[in-house]
C-alpha positions, 0 to 999 in steps of 0.5 A: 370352789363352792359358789354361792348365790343368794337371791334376795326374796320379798314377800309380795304384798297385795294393793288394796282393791279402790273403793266404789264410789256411789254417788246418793242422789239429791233429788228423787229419781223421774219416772220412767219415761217411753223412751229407751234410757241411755245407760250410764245416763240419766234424764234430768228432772223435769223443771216447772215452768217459768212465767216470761219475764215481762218487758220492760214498762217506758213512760212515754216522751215528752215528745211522744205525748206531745205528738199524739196530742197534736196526731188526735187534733189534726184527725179531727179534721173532717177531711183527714182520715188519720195522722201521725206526727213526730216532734224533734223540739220545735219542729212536726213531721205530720203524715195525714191518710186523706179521706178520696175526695181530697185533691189538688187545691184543696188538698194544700187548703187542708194541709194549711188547716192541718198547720193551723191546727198543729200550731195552735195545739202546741204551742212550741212548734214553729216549724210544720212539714206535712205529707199525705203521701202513703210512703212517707205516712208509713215511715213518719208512723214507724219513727213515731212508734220506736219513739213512742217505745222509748227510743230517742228522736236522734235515733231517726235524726237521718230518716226525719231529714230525709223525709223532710227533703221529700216533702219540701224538695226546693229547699 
């Protein structure tokens, strides 16, 4: 008995070696720096320098001129030394820095002058609440500057109430 076998042969075939792929650069290579380059990176190139963008221009309120307006005459009061006012419709929160000598009952003869002036500089304003305590000077001042920036009065609807409690604390 003779056996056989065959065994099937096939020519082995190479694949074919991947191409490199080498990427051309877009733009110019930067110049070496100091510092020891990290292999396989490459820095970016440096970007020139970009002016900021400026911030946005807001046109003063109506309540805004109308409250300097108002701030400008009561300073002219020759026992204040500055004011700041703040206008929600017919209503002024006026905070004054007094000059030193101004005290007691002659301090409420000026703030009637400072009510007298308000009135007859706007003629809209019905209601006049003034203070010359430094505290509240300071935070009348800052509503008056967020509004002076754009924001609305109904931003500081609360702090203006309870500004206007601590000035008329009956009421």
């Amino acid at each position: 008995m003779i056996l056989t076998s065959m065994a099937g042969c096939k020519t082995a075939t190479k694949k074919p070696a991947p191409a490199r792929y080498t990427p051309t650069p877009t733009r110019p290579a930067p110049a070496p720096s100091k510092a020891t380059p990290t292999p396989g990176y490459t820095t970016p190139a440096p970007t020139a320098p970009t002016a900021p963008t400026p911030a946005p221009v807001r046109k003063p309120t109506t309540e805004s001129m109308r409250a300097s307006r108002v701030a400008t005459s009561v300073a002219r009061i020759p026992e204040v030394n500055k004011a700041t006012v703040v206008i929600s419709g017919t209503t002024a929160l006026v905070g004054v820095d007094m000059k030193a000598k101004v005290q007691g009952t002659h301090e409420k003869d000026v703030k009637k002058k400072i009510e007298k002036a308000v009135k007859d500089t706007d003629k809209s304003i019905t209601r006049v609440y003034v203070t010359a305590d430094p505290d509240l000077y300071k935070r009348i001042d800052n509503i008056a500057r967020g509004i002076s920036e754009g924001r609305p009065v109904s931003e500081f609807a609360k702090q203006i109430s309870e500004i206007i409690k601590r000035i008329t604390p009956g009421m």
